[in-house]
C-alpha positions in Angstrom: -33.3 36.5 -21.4 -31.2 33.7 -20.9 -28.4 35.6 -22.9 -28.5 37.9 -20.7 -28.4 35.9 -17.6 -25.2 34.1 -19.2 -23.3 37.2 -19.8 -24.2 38.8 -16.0 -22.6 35.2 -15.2 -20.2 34.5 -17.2 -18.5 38.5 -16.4 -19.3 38.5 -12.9 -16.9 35.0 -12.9 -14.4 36.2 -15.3 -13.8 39.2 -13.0 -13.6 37.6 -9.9 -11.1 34.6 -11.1 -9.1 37.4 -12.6 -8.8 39.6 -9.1 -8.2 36.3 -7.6 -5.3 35.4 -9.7 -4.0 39.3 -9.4 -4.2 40.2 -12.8 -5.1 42.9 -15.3 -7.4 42.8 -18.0 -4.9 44.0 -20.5 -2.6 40.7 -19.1 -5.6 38.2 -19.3 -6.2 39.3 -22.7 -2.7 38.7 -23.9 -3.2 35.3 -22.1 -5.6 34.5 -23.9 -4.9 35.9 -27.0 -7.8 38.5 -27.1 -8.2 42.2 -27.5 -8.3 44.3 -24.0 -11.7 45.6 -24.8 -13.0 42.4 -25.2 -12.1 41.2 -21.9 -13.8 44.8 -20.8 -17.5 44.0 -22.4 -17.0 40.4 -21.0 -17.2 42.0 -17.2 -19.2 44.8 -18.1 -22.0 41.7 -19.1 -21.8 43.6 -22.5 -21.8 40.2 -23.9 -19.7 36.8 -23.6 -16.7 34.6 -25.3 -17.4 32.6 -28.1 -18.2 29.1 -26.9 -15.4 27.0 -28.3 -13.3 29.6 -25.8 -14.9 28.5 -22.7 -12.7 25.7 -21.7 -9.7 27.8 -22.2 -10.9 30.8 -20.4 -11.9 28.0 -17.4 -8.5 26.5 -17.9 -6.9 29.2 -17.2 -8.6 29.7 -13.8 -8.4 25.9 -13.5 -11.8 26.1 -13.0 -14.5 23.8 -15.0 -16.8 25.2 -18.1 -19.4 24.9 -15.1 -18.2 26.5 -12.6 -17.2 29.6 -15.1 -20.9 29.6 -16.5 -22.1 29.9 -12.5 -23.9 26.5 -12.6 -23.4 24.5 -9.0 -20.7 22.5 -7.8 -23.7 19.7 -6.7 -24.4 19.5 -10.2 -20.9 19.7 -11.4 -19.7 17.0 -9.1 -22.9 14.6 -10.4 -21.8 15.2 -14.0 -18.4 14.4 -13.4 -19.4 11.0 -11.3 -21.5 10.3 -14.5 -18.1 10.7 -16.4 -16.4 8.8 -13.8 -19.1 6.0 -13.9 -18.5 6.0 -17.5 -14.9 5.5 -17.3 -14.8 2.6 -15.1 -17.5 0.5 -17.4 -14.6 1.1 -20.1 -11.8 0.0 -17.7 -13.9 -3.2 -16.3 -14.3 -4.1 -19.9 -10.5 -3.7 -20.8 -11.8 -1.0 -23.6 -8.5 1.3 -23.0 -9.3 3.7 -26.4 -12.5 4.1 -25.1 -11.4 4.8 -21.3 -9.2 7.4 -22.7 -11.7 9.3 -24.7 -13.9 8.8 -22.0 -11.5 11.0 -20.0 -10.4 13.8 -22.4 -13.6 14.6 -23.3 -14.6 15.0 -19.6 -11.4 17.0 -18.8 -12.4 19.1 -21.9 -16.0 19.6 -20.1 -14.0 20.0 -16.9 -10.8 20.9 -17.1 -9.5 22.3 -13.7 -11.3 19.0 -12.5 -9.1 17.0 -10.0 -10.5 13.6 -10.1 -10.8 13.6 -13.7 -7.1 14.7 -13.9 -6.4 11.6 -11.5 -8.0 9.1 -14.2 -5.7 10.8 -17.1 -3.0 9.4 -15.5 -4.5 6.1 -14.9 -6.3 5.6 -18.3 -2.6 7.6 -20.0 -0.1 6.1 -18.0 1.4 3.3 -21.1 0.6 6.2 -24.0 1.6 8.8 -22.7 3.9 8.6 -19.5 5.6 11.8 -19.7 2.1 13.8 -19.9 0.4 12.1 -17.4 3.8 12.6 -14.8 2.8 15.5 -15.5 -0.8 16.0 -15.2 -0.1 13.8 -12.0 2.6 16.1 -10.5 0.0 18.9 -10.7 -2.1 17.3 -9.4 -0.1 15.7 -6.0 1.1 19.9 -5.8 -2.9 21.4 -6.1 -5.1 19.1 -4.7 -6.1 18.2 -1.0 -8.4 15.6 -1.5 -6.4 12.4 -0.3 -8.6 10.0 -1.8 -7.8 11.7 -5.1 -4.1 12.0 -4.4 -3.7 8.5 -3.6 -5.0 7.1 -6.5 -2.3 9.6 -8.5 0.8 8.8 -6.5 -0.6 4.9 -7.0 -0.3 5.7 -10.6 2.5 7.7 -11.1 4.5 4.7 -9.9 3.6 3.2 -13.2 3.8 6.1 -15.6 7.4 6.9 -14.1 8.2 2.9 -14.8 6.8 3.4 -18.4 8.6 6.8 -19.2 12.0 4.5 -18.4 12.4 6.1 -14.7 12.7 2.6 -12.9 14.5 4.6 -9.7 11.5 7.4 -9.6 9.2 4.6 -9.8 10.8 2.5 -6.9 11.4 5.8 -4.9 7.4 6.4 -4.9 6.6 3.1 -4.6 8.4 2.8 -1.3 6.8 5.7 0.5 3.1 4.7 -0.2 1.6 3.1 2.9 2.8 -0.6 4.0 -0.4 -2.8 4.3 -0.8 -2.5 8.0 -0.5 1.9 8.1 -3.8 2.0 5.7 -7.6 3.1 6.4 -8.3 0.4 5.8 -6.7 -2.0 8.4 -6.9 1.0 11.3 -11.0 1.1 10.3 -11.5 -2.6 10.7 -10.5 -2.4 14.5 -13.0 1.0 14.9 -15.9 0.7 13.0 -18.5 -1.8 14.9 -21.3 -4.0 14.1 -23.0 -3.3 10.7 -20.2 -1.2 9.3 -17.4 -3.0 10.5 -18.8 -6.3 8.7 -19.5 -4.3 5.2 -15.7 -3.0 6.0 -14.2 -6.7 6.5 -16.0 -8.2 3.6 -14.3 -5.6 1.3 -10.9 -6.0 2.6 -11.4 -9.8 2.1 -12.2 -9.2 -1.6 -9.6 -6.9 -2.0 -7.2 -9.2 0.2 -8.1 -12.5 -2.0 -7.1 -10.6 -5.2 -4.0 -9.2 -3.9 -2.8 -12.8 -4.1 -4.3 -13.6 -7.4 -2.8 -10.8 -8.7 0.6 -11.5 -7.2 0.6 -14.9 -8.2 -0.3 -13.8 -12.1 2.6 -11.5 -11.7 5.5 -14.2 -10.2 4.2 -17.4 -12.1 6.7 -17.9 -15.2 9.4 -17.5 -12.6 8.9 -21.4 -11.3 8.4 -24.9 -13.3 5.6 -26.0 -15.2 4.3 -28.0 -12.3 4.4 -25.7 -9.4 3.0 -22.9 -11.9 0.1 -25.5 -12.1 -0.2 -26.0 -8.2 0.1 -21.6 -7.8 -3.0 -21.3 -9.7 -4.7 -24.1 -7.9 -3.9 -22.4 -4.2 -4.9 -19.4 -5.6 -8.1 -20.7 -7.2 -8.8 -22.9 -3.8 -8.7 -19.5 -1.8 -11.2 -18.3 -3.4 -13.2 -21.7 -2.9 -13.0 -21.3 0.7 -14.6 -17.9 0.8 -17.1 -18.1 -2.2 -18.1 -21.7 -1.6 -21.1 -21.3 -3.4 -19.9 -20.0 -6.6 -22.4 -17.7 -6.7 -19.9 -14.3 -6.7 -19.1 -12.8 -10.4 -15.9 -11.8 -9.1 -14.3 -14.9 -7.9 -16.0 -16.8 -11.0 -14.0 -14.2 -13.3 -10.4 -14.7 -11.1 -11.1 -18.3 -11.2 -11.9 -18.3 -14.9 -8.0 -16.6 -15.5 -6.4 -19.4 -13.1 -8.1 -21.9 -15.8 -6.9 -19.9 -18.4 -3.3 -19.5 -17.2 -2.8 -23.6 -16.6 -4.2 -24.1 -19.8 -1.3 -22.2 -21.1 1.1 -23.4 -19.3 -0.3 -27.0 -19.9 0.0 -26.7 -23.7 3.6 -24.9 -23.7 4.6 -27.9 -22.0 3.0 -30.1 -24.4 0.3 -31.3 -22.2 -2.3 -30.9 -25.1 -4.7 -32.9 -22.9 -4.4 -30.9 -19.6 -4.3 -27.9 -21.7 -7.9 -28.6 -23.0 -8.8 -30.1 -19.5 -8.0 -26.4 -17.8 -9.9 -24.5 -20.6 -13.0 -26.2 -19.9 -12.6 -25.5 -16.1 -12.4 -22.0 -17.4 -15.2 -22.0 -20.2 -17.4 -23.4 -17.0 -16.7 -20.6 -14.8 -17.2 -17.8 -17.4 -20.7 -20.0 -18.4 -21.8 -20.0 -14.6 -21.0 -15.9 -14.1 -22.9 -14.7 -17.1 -25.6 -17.0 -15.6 -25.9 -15.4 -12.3 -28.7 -12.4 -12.0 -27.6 -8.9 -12.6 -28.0 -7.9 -8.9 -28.1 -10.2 -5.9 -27.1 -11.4 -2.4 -24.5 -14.5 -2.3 -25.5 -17.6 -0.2 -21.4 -17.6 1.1 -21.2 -17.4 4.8 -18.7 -14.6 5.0 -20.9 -12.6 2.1 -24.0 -13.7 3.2 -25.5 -10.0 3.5 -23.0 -8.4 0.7 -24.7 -7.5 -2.4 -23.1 -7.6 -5.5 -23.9 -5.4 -8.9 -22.8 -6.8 -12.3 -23.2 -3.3 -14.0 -19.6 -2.6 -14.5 -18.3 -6.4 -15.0 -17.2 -7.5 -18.3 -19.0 -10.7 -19.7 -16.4 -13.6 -19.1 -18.2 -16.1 -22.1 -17.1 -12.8 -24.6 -13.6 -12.2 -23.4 -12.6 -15.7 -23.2 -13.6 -16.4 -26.6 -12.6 -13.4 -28.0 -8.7 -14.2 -26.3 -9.2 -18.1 -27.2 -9.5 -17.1 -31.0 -6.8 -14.4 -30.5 -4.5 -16.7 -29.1 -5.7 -19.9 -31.3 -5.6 -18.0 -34.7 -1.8 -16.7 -34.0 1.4 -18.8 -35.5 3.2 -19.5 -31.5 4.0 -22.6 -31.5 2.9 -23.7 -28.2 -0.4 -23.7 -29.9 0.7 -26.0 -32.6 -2.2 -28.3 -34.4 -4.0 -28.0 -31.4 -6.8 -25.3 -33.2 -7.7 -28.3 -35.3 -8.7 -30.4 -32.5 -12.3 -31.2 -32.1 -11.8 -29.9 -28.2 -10.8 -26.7 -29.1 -14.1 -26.4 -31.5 -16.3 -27.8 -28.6 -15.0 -25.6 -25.6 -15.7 -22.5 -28.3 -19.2 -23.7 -29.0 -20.1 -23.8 -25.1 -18.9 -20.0 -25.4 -21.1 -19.3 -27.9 
């Protein structure tokens, strides 16, 4: 019976992409490198394609396996935030191979699937720049979504930069939207009460990382000293709004700040400072994977935020794993410093 069912589907929908798309049998056929007649049982529910020929029959019709089998877009759009789910546990824990096949194997399930396509090109853009322009391009030309969309054109930027196309890059990069023409600024000043304090908390998060992240990106360009005070005005924002340390995320941003003066400290042959800063930044990544899995922060300005750990990477594992990455290599900033019995001790709090 269910045979059955699954043919009357699967026909019904191969017919009715096909008169949407305007074409014959005989033409999807050669398409799709079948006989005529066997497009003609397929819509006479005479029986169906082979299975490993579903996702190119629903690529065709940029459609999704699902949506060619007949099964709801409710369920198809719960699998794919399942996928999506999936790919951003990979992407918070920096595991890039496992992002990637995270992706192609949901584009394979789904593969006419806009918001999958739009994580290709963030999980491809470094491999493969010129496929995920592409992938992209379709995208930003099909889709109406402008969620979707914005996280593509975001993207593309970087993909074009990777492929060698600096001016393509810069070109997209100046028409996204200026800080003050976003949702997100226009919404602080509409929404009220309840929703406009969820809103402002975000945009505070988001804000306070903006610097971190443009400091992280601007730091090698001064002297060893004022890199040293950079990370310290970053780190002291995010003192002033998460006064409690009681937030994962600003423990993990502080926890890089550490990290960063540390290095700078022992390129500069401040061995002592050097070991000083990694402490600072073995403390925060101790204190983060303390904190429960779920939970309200005491902070004044977060006071009614909740924040979920289920995505975050564990700081005490990174850190280490990068300390004995970096510690294990010949640079010579490092030097004799491995052998010191500070180095051992800051590794064993990680343990």
């Amino acid at each position: 019976m269910e045979d059955i069912f699954m043919s009357i589907l699967i026909g019904e929908n191969i017919r009715k992409f096909r008169k949407e798309k305007e074409i014959s049998q005989e033409t999807l056929a050669e398409r799709l490198g079948v006989t005529f007649q066997a497009v003609s049982r397929w819509e006479r529910s005479e029986g169906y394609p082979d299975i490993s020929m579903l996702p190119i029959i629903a690529g065709f019709f940029n459609v999704s396996t699902d949506e060619l089998l007949g099964i709801s877009q409710n369920r198809q759009d719960e699998e794919v935030e399942k996928i999506i789910l999936e790919c951003m546990q990979y992407d918070a824990h920096y595991a890039v191979e496992k992002l990637q096949d995270c992706v192609d194997k949901g584009l394979k399930m789904y593969p006419g699937n806009f918001k999958l396509m739009s994580w290709y090109v963030y999980a491809f853009q470094r491999k493969e720049p010129l496929k995920a322009i592409e992938v992209g391009a379709y995208v930003m030309n099909n889709c109406h979504n402008e969620e979707v969309r914005g996280f593509v054109r975001r993207n593309l930027v970087y993909a074009y930069r990777n492929n060698g196309q600096i001016d393509k890059a810069v070109e997209i990069a100046e028409a996204l939207p200026h800080y003050y023409d976003t949702r997100q600024d226009v919404l602080r000043d509409m929404l009220t009460g309840k929703e406009r304090l969820e809103h402002v908390q975000h945009m505070c998060i988001d804000l306070a990382y903006e610097f971190w992240l443009s400091i992280r990106k601007i730091y090698d360009q001064y002297s060893t000293d004022e890199q040293i005070e950079l990370f310290q005005k970053s780190n002291a924002i995010y003192d002033a709004i998460y006064e409690n340390d009681d937030m994962p995320i600003a423990l993990s941003r502080k926890m890089r700040n550490y990290q960063g003066m540390a290095e700078v400290s022992l390129k500069a042959g401040r061995i002592e400072d050097g070991f000083k800063y990694m402490e600072k930044a073995a403390d925060c990544a101790i204190i983060h994977d303390k904190l429960p899995k779920k939970a309200y922060s005491k902070c004044i300005l977060f006071s009614c935020h909740p924040y979920d750990r289920k995505w975050e990477a564990k700081p005490c594992i990174e850190l280490k794993k990068e300390l004995l990455s970096d510690f294990e290599t010949e640079d010579e900033f490092y030097g004799e410093t491995r052998e010191r019995k500070e180095y051992r001790q800051i590794m064993g709090m990680l343990d």
